[in-house]
N, C-alpha and C positions, 0 to 999 in steps of 0.2 A: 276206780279204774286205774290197772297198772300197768306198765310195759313190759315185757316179758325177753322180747329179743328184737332187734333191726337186720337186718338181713339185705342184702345188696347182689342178684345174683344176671348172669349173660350167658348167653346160650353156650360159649365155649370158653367162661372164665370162671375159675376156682371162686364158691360163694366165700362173699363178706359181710363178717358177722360179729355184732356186739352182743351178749346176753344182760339181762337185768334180772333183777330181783326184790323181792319186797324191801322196806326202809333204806338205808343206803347204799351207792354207788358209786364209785368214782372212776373216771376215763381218766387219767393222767401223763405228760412225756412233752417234747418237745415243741416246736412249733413245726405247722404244714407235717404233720401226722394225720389229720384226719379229725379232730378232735372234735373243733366249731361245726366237720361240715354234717357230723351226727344230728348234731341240731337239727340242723337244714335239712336234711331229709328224713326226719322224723315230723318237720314242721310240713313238708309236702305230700308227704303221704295221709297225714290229717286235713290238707284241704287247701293248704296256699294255692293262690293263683297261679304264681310262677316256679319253676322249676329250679334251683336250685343253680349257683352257676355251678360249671362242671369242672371238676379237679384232674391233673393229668392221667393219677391213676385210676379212675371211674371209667376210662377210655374201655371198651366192649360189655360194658354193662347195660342192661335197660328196665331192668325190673326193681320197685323195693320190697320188703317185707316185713310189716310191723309187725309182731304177735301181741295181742292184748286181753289181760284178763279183767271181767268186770264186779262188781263189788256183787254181784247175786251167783258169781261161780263162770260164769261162759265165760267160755274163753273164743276166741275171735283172731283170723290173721290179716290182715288188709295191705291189700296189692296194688300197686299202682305203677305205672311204666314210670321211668323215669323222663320221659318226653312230654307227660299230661296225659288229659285226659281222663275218666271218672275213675274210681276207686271198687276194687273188688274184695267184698265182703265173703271169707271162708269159714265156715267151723270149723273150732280146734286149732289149735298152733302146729302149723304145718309148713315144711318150711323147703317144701318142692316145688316147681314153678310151677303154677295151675296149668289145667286143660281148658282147653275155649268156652266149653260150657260148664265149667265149677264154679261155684258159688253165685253170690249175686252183686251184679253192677247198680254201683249208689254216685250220686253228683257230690262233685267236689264243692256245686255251688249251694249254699242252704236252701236258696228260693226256691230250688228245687221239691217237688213234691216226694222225692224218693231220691233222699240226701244224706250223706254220713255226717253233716251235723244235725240232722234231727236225732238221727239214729244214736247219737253219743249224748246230746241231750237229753233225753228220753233217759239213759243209761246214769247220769248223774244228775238225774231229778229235775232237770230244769227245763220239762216239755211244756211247749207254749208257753213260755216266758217273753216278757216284751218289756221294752227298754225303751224311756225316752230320748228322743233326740235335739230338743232345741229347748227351748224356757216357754215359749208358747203350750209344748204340752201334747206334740204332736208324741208320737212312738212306734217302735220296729220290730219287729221279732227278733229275740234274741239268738245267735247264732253261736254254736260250739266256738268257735275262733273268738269271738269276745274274751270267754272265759280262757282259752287257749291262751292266747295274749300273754294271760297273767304265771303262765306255767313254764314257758317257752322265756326267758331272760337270755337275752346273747350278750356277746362281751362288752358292746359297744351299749347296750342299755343299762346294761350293771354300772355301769360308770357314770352315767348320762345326768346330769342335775336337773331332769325335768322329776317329775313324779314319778314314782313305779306306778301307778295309774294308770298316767298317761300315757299315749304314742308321741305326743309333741306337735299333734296337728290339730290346729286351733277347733278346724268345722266338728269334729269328733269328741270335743273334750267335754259337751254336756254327756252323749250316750256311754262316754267309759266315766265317768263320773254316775251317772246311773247304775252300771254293769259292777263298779264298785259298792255301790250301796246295795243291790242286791245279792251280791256274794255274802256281806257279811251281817245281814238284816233277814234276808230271806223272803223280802217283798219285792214283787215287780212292780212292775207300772201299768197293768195290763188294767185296772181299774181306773187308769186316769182319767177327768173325765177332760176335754181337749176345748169343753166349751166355759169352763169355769176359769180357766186362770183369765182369764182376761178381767175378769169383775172383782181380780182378787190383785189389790196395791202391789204385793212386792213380786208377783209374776209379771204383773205389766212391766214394774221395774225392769227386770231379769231379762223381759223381752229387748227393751230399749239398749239394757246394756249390753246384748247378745250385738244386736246391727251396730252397735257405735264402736264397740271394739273390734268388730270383725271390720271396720271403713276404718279405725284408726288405723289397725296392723298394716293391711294394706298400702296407706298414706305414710305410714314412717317405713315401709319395704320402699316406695318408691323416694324418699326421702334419701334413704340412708344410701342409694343407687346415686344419686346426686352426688354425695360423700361433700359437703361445704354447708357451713353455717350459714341462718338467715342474714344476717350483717355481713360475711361475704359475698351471700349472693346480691343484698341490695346494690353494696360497690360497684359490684362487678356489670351488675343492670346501668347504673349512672354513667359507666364508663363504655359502657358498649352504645349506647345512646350516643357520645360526644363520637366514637369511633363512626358510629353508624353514617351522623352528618354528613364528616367528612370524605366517606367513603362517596356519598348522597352527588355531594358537588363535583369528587373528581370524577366521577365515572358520568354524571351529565354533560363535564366540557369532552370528555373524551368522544360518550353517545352522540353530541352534537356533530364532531371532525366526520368521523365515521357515518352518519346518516347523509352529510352531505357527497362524501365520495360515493358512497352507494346509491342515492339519488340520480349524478350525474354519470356513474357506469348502467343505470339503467338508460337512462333518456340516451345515452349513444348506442348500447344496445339495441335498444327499440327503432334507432336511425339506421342502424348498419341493417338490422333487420329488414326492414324495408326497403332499404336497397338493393338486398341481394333477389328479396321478390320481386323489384323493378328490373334490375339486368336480367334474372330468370324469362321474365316477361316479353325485353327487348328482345333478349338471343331466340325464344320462340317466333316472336313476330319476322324478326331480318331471316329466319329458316325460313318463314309462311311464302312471306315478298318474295326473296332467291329462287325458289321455286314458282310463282306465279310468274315471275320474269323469265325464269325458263321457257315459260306456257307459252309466252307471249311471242319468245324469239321463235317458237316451235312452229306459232302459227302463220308470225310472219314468212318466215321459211315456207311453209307449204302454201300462201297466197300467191306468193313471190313466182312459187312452180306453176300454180294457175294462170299469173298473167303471160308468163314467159309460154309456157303453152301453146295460151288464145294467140299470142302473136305469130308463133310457129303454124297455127293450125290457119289462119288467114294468107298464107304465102303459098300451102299447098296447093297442087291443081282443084279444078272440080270436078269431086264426084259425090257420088249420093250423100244427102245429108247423116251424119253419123246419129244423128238424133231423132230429124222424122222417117227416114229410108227414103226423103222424096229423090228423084233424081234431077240432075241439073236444069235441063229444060221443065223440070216441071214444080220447080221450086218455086213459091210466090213469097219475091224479096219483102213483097209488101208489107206482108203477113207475116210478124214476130214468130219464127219458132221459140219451142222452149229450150233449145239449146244455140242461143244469139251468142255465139262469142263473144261481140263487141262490147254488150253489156256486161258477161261474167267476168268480163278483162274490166271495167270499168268499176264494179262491184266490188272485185278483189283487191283494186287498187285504192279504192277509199278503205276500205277494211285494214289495209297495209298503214293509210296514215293515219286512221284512228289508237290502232295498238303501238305505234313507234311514241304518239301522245301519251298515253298510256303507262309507258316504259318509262319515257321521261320522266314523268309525276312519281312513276314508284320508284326510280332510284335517288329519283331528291328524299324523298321519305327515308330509305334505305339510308340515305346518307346521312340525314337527321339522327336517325336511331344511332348508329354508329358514333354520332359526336353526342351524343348524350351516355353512351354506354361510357365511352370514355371519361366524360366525367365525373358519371358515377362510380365507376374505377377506382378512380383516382380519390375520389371522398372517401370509397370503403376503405380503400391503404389507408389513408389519415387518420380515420374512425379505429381503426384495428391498430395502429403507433397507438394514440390516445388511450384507450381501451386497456391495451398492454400496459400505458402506466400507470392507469387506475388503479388496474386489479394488483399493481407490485405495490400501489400508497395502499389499498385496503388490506392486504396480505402484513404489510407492514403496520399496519392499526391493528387486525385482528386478534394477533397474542396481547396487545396492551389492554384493547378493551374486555377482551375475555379474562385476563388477570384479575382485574378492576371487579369485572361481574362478581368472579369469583370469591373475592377478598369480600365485596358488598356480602355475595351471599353467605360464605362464613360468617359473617359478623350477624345477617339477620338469623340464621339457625341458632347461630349463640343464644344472644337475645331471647328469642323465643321457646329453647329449652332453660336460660335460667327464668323465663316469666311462668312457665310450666311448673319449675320446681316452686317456684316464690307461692303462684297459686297451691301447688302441694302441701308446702309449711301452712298456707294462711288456711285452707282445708282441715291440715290436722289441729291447727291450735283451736280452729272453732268447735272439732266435733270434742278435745280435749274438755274444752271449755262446758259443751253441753254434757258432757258426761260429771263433769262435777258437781253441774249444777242437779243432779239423779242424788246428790251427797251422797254417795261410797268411796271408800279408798281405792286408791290406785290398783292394791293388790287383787280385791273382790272382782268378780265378773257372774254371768250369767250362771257359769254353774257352780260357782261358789253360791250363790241366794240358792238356786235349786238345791244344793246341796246340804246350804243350812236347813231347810223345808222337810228334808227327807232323813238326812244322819242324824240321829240324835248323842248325845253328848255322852250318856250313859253307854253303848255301843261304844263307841271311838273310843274312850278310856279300858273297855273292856279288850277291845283288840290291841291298844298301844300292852296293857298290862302282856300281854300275849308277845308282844316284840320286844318287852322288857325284858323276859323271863330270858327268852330266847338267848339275846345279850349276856344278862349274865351267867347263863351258861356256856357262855366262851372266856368270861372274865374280859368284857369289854369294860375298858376304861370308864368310868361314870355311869354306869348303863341303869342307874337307881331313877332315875328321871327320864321317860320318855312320854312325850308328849307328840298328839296328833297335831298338825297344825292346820287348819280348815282349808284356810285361803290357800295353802299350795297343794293340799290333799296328800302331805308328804310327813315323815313324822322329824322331830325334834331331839335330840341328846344332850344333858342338862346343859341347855337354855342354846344348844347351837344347832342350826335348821341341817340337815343330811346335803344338801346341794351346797352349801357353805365349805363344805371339808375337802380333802384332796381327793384324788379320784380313787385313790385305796379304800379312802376309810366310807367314801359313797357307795362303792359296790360291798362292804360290807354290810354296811346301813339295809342297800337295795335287798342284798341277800337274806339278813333278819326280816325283812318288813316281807318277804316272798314265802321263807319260809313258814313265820307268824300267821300270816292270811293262810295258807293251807292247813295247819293246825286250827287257827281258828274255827275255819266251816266244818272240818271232820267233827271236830268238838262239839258242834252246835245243829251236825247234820245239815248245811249248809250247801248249795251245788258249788261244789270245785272239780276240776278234771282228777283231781286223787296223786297228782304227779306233781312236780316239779325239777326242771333242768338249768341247771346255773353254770354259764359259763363263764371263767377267771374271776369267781369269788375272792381268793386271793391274792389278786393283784398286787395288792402295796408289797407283799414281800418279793415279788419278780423285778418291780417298777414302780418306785415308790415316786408320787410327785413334789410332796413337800415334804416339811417338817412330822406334820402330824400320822402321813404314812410312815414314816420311817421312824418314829416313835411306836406304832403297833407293829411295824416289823421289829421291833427288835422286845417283842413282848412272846409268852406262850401260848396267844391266843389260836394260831393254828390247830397245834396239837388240842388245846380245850376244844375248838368249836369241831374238829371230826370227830372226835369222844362223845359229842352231846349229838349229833347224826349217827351214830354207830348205837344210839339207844332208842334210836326212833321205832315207833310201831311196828307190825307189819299192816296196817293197812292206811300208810304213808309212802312215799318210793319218791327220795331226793337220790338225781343226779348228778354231778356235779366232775364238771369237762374243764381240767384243770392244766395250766402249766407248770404249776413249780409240784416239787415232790411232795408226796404225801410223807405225815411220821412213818418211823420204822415199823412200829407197833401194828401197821396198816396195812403194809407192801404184804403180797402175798394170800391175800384175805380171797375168798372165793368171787365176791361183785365189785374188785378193785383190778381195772384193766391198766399195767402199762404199756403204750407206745414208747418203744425205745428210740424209734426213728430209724434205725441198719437192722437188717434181717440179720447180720450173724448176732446178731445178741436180744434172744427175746421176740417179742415180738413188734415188727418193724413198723406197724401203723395200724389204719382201718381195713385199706385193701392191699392183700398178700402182696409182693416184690419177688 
């Protein structure tokens, strides 16, 4: 499988377009031309999750356009917005922006039943491949992006001291240790059987050492977050204890002051309170009474008119009784009518001194309430002076005891994040400890024993010979010695490990050992994507970090190593996305693009200006 062109196009912006070609390539020029983000959107259009971030001048663009040709002849253009979303599979390299119903829509996710990495699997030999993922023995389907991975080198990984393997992410590193051994073996794992390693010593091993380094990493991530020695911390634990004390005692004489002022602002609270429901009470009652006395005078007044009346009405002449109609001579005195003045006058007048009693009684009461209102009054003002000083002595305790809390509480959070970390350190030195006692070195982990179970020794020598060659066809410095080294799944250069060196002579290391593994599998008919894209392979001559960069910069290994790429096959296709100049002998070559960086000279980047 090769690339053929990249293509970048918007409904109303000029297309932008790389083309490619079998064996080598080179994109070379400045920096923020465009360079890196070909990667990037070559790596999205094959199926990353996310979209690339956007550069200023991608601004009206939404479409990309891979063309790809595959090792049986087809050729294929595959489309995908640049917002997400799946992947549109076209016959023929075609490089107009499809119609809604051309070709056929494939998931960018593998799970998918109808997926463009099946579809490229399939296409370089590795349909239904499965990869395992842990040392127990479990396994996954292998996904085009595994192999992807290894094709796909950006600047920041060419440099990287982890493995070209690796990604750098612990939970991953059995299944790309896997995905490595079958690139250059040709065996999956799709026969493993998931119920035997367990009865089998050094998987159980592998198992153990899989959960103890993954609890260790974790426990020295939160260790190193700590950032302080266990003898610092112990200190620092002893002395926050003697602070602690102290803090203990002054904020209990202080808690003490203050619970008593708060004590007795309530208990006068609770006293005024009820006083003020007492006067509420009284000023109800003396309203009730003042108006009963009303009644009283109301009534006495209209008895008063009843006797005044009867007397008036006994001085009149006689005539007919107003009550029975008798008339004078035939009135019998003897005989009570029911209207006897005498008596109503007599009736009224006891009525008269019952209620003046009456009156009497309730304005003593009246008066009662009134001298208790008073000196309820007079308690509330007292209670309320009082009350007013409390709440200014509490007011004035309250910043000191809350300082005090404060300082306590500081100190216990202390305390209890350095007994956190203490437990941390005592954590990782135990699972340390259990992990030694597994007797492996430091360096071994679980997919180093899977790895020793699966690479054999004759393979790895046979690839390293393959990153030797490579080497000396740039006239790499010592390059007669190159050795695989298991434990870091990285290779060796007479007797010095590739993550040892500066970051120049790492990404050149990465870039033999990238180029190597692609040759390799061609060689041996092996699945690889068929491709490979290297970004700032050479570094040490832009930015050299130490010594030993700037010892190959100032060698002709450049010029060698594009001479031994300018002989590659054609059914190889190295990329290589460069910042410094390519030799003379190069410039001008039909698949060597410069970015000049300025439109008036050349060509100014990826997308027009």
């Amino acid at each position: 499988m090769q690339l053929r062109f990249l293509l970048v196009t918007g409904p109303n912006s000029p297309p932008a377009s790389v083309d490619f070609g079998p064996g080598l390539n080179v994109v070379y020029g400045g920096s923020n031309t465009g360079k890196s983000h070909i990667m990037r959107l070559i790596d999205f259009v094959l199926g990353a999750k996310n979209p690339p971030e956007p550069i200023a001048e991608q601004a009206g663009y939404d479409l990309i356009h891979l063309g790809v040709l595959f090792d049986d002849g087809a050729e294929k253009t595959l489309v995908r917005a640049l917002q997400g979303g799946n992947i549109k599979v076209i016959d023929g390299l075609t490089r107009a922006r499809p119609a809604q119903a051309q070709g056929t829509s494939v998931s960018a996710q593998h799970s998918a039943q109808i997926s463009l990495s099946r579809m490229l699997l399939a296409q370089v030999g590795a349909k239904d491949a499965r990869v395992r993922t842990d040392a127990s023995g479990k396994t996954r389907d292998l996904s085009f992006r595994d192999l992807q991975r290894l094709a796909l080198v950006s600047e920041t990984k060419i440099q990287d001291v982890s493995s070209p393997v690796l990604s750098g992410q612990f939970v991953t590193k059995t299944a790309e240790t896997s995905v490595f051994k079958y690139m250059i073996t040709g065996v999956d794992d799709s026969a493993l059987d998931v119920a035997k390693p367990d009865s089998e010593q050094h998987l159980r091993r592998a198992v153990q050492l899989e959960l103890l380094d993954q609890q260790i990493r974790d426990a020295e991530h939160e260790v190193a977050e700590a950032d302080q020695d266990n003898e610092e911390l112990l200190k620092l634990d002893r002395e926050l204890d003697a602070e602690l004390s102290r803090s203990f005692v002054v904020q209990e004489s202080a808690e003490v002051s203050y619970r008593e002022l708060t004590f007795n602002r309530l208990q006068m609270r609770r006293e005024h309170e009820a006083i003020q429901d007492r006067l509420s009470e009284i000023d109800t009652l003396t309203a009730r009474f003042n108006l009963l006395a009303e009644h009283y005078n109301s009534d006495e007044a209209r008895l008063a008119s009843i006797v005044e009346a009867g007397h008036f009405f006994t001085l009149e002449d006689a005539v007919d009784c107003p009550i029975c109609g008798a008339s004078p001579e035939h009135h019998r005195a003897e005989k009570a009518c029911e209207g006897d003045v005498g008596e109503i006058i007599l009736a009224a007048e006891a009525e008269i001194t019952e209620l003046r009693e009456r009156a009497v009684e309730l304005q003593l009461t009246i008066s009662g309430l009134r001298v208790e209102r008073d000196e309820l009054a007079a308690r509330a003002r007292e209670l309320l002076l009082r009350l007013n000083g409390l709440q200014a002595d509490i007011l004035h305790e309250v910043p000191t005891v809350q300082t005090i809390r404060s300082v306590t509480s500081q100190v216990i959070a202390k305390k209890l994040s350095i007994q956190k970390s203490l437990e941390l350190v005592r954590r990782r030195d135990n699972l340390v400890a259990q992990r030694a006692e597994l007797g492996v070195s430091p360096g071994y982990d679980s997919s180093t024993i899977v790895a020793q179970q699966q690479l054999d020794g004759a393979t790895l020598d046979a690839f390293s010979q393959v990153v030797e060659a490579e080497l000396q066809s740039w006239d790499f410095p010592e390059a007669k010695r190159v050795f695989f080294e298991l434990p870091k799944l990285d290779i060796s250069v007479a007797g010095k490990s590739r993550a040892a060196n500066g970051k120049g002579v790492r990404a050149l290391l990465h870039g033999a050992f990238d180029i190597g593994l692609m040759k390799f599998c061609k060689n041996l008919g092996r699945s690889h994507p068929g491709f490979l894209i290297l970004d700032s392979l050479f570094i040490t001559y832009k930015d050299p970090s130490d010594a030993g960069d700037s010892a190959i910069a100032g060698t002709p290994l450049k010029d060698r190593a594009f001479r031994a790429f300018a002989t590659l096959p054609n059914d190889l296709q190295l990329i290589i996305l460069e910042n410094v100049d390519v030799p003379d002998w190069l410039e001008g070559q039909p698949q060597v693009t410069h970015f000049t960086g300025s439109a008036a000279i050349g060509r100014a980047g990826l997308f027009p200006k």
